[in-house]
C-alpha positions as CSV (number, residue, x, y, z in Angstrom):
1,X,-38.2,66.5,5.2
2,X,-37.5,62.9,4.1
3,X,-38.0,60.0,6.3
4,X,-34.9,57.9,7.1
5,X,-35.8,54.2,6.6
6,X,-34.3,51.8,9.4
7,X,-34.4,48.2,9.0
8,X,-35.4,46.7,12.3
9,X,-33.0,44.5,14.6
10,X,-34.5,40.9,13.8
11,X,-33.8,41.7,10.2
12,X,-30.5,42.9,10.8
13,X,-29.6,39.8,13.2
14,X,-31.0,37.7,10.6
15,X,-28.3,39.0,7.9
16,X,-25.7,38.5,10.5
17,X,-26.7,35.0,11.0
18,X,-26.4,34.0,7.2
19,X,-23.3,36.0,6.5
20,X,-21.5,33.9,9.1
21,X,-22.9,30.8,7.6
22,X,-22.2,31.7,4.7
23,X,-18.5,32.3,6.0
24,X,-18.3,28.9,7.5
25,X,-19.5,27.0,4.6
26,X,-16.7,28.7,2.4
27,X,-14.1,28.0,4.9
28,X,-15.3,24.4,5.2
29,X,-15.2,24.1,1.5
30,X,-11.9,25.7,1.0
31,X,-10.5,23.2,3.6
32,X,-12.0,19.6,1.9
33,X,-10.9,20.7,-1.8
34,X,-7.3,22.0,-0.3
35,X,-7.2,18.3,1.6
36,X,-8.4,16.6,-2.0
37,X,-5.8,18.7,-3.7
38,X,-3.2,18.0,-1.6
39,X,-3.8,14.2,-1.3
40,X,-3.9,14.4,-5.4
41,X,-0.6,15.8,-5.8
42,X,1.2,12.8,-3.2
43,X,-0.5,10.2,-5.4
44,X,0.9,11.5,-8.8
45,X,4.3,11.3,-6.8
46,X,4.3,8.3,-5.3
47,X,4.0,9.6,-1.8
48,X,1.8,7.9,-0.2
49,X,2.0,4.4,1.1
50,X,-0.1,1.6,3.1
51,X,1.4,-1.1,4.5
52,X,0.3,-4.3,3.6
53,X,2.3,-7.0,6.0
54,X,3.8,-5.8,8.5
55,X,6.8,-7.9,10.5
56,X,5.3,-11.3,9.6
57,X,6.9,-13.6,11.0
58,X,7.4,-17.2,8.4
59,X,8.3,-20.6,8.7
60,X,9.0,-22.2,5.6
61,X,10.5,-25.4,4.2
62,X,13.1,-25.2,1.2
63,X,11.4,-24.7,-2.0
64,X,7.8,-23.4,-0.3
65,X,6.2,-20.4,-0.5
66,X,3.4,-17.7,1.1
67,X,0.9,-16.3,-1.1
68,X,-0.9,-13.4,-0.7
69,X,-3.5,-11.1,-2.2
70,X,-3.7,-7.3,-2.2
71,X,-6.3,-4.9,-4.7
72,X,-4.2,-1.5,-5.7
73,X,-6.4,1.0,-6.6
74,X,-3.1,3.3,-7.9
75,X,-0.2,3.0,-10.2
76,X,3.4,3.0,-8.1
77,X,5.0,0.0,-6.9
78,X,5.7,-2.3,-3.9
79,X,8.6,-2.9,-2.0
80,X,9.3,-6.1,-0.4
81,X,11.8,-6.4,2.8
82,X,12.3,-10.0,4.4
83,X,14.4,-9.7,7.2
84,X,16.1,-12.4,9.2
85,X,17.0,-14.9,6.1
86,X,20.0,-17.4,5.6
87,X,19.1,-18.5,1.9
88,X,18.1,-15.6,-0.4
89,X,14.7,-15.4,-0.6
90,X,12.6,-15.2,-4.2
91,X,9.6,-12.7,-4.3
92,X,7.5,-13.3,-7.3
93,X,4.2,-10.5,-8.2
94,X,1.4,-11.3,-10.5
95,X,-0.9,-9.2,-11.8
96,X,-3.5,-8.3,-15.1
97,X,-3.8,-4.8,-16.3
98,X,-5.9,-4.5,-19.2
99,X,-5.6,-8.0,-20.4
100,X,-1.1,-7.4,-19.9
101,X,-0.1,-9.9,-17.5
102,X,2.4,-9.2,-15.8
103,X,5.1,-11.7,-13.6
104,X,8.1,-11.3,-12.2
105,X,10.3,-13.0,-9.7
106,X,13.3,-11.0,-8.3
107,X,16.2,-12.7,-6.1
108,X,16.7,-10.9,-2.6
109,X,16.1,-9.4,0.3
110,X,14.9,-5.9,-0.7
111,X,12.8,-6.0,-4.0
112,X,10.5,-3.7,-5.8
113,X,8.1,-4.1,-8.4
114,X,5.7,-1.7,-10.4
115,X,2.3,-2.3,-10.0
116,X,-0.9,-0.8,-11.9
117,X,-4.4,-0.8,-10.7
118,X,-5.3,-4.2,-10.5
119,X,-5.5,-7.4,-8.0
120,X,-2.1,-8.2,-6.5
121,X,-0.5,-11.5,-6.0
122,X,2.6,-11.6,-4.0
123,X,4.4,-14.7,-3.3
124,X,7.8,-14.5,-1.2
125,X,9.4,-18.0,-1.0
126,X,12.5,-19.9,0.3
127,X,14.6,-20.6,-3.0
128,X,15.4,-24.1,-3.5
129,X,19.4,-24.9,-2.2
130,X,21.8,-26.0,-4.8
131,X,23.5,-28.8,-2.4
132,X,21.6,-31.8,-2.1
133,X,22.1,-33.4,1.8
134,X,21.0,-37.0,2.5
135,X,20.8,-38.6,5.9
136,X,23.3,-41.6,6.4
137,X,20.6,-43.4,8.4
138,X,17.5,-43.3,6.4
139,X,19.1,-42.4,3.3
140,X,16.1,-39.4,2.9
141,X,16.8,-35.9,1.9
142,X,16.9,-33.3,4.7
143,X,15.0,-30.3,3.9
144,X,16.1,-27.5,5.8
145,X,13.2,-24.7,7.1
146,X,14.0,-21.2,7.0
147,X,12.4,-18.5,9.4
148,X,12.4,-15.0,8.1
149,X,10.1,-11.7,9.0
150,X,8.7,-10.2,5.7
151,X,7.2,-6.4,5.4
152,X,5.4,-5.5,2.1
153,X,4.3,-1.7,1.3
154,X,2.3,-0.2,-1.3
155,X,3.6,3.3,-2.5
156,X,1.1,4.8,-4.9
């Protein structure tokens, strides 16, 4: 008669143990490259966003403007809102990609540029008024300030 062989419980627990790390690992892999995937595919289009000013509140005098300075690390595009303005704002973005500069100054109060991976400048400013006004007394120019919100988001 042959002899059976039997592996003993510790070995048997021990293989149970791996097997469901094993398991877990797999899973847990399955899950970060499905989440890397996934986050690939809204970048390629254009569905993500981050928003870089939110509700800012500006007061500005005719002819000035607010700067500022943003690193995209995507291609896609920004959109500029400016809420709450009498005169017609002018938004103008700057940028270098790959020694192409690029500037562009659009009219309005919804505007949209394209941007490629680079260092951002955005400047949104009160465009100057086309009627000069003087005051009788001093004879001086009056310069009339504007107060607008302005919202500016990234979509890469």
């Amino acid at each position: 008669m042959s002899e059976k062989k039997m592996i003993s419980r510790n070995v048997a627990i021990a293989l149970g143990i791996i097997c469901m790390v094993l398991i877990a690992g797999v899973a847990s892999a399955t899950a970060y490259y499905a989440m890397t995937i996934n986050d690939r595919d809204q970048i390629i289009s254009l569905t993500k966003s981050t928003v870089w000013v939110s509700n800012k509140t500006i007061t500005q005098s005719e002819g000035d403007t607010t700067n500022w300075f943003f690193n995209a690390d995507y291609a896609g595009y920004v959109s500029v809102q400016v809420y709450n303005s009498t005169v017609p704002p002018q938004t103008e973005v700057v940028y270098n990609y790959q020694g192409v500069n690029y500037d562009q100054t659009l009219d309005g109060t919804t505007v949209a540029f394209p941007v490629m991976p680079s260092n951002v400048e955005i400047e949104v400013g009160n465009a100057p008024i086309d009627i000069v006004i003087y005051n009788i007394t001093t004879g001086l120019q009056i310069l009339f300030a504007e107060k607008f919100t302005v919202t500016i988001i990234y979509n890469y």
